[in-house]
C-alpha positions as CSV (number, residue, x, y, z in Angstrom):
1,X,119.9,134.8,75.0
2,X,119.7,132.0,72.1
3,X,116.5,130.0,72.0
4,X,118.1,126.9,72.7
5,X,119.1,128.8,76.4
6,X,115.4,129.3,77.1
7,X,114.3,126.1,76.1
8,X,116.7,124.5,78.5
9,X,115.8,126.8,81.1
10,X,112.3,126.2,80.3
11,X,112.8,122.4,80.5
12,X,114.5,122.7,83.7
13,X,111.6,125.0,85.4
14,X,109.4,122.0,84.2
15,X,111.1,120.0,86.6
16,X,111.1,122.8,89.1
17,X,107.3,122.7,89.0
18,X,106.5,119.0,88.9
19,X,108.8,119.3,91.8
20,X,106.7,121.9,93.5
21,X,103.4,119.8,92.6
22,X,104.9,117.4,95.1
23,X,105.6,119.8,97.8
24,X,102.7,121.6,97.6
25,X,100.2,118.9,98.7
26,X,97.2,118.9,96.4
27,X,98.1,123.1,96.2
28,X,97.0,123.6,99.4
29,X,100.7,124.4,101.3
30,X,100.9,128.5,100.1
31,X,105.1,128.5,100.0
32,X,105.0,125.6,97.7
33,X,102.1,126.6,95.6
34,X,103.9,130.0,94.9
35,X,107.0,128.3,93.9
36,X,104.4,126.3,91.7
37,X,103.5,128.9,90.0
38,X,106.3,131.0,89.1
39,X,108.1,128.3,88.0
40,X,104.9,127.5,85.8
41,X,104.5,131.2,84.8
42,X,109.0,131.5,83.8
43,X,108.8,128.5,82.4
44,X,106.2,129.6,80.4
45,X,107.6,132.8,79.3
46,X,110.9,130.9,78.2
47,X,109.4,128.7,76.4
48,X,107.5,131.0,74.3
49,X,111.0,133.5,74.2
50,X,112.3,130.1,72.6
51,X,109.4,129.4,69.8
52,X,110.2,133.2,68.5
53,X,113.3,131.5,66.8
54,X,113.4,127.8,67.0
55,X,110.6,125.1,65.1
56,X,107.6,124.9,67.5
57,X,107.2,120.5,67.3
58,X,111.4,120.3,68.1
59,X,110.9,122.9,70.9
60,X,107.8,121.3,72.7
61,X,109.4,117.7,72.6
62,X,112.8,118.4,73.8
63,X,111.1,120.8,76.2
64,X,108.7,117.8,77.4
65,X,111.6,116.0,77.3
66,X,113.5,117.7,79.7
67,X,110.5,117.6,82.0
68,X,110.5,114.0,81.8
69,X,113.7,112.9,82.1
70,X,114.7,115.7,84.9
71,X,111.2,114.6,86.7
72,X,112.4,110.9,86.4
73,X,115.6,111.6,87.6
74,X,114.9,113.7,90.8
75,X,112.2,110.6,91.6
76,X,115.2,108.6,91.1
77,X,117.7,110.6,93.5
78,X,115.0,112.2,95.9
79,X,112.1,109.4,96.0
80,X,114.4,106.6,95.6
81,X,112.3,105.5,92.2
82,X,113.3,102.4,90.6
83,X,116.4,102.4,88.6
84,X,116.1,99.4,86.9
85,X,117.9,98.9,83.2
86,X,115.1,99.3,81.3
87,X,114.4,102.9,82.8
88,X,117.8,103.7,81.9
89,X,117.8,102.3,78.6
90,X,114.7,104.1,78.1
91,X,115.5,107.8,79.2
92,X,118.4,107.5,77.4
93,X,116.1,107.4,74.4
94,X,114.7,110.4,75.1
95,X,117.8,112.2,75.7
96,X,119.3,110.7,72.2
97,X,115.8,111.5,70.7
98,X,116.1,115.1,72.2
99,X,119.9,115.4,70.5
100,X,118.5,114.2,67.5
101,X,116.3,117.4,67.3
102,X,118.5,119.7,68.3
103,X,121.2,118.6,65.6
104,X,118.3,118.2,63.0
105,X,117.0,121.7,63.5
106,X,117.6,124.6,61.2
107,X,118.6,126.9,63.8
């Protein structure tokens, strides 16, 4: 597995556990809460798979950055969140900002 594999399944456990942040009511529903926390604990471990090969400032923002956008987007689909232009506009930053790193980066 490349680190750019992790990090993207690292970003998308991120979701996975804001997700389950939601679900699990303050942490006090025990399915949820697990799910919490071993999406917290893989996500975790992928991340810090990734950072054995890739630069640890590009891994943490596009890793952040999948967390935010993916967390913005199921609020969108799931929790019918605004989806006004600006929002748009604006996590397509992120996403160009998160290409931007990944074609900047030495590995």
């Amino acid at each position: 597995m490349t680190g750019w594999i992790a990090l993207l399944g690292a970003g998308l456990l991120e979701v996975g556990w804001a997700l389950g942040l939601k679900y699990s009511e303050g942490l006090t529903r025990f399915w949820p809460t697990l799910a919490t926390a071993v999406a917290i604990v893989l996500s975790f471990a992928l991340m810090a798979f990734a950072l054995r090969s890739l630069p640890f400032g590009t891994a943490y923002a596009v890793w952040t950055g999948i967390g935010a956008v993916g967390s913005i987007l199921v609020g969108m689909l799931l929790y019918s969140e605004p989806t006004d232009p600006v929002r748009i506009v604006c996590l397509t930053l992120i996403v160009a900002g998160m290409i931007g790193l990944k074609l900047n980066s030495p590995v």
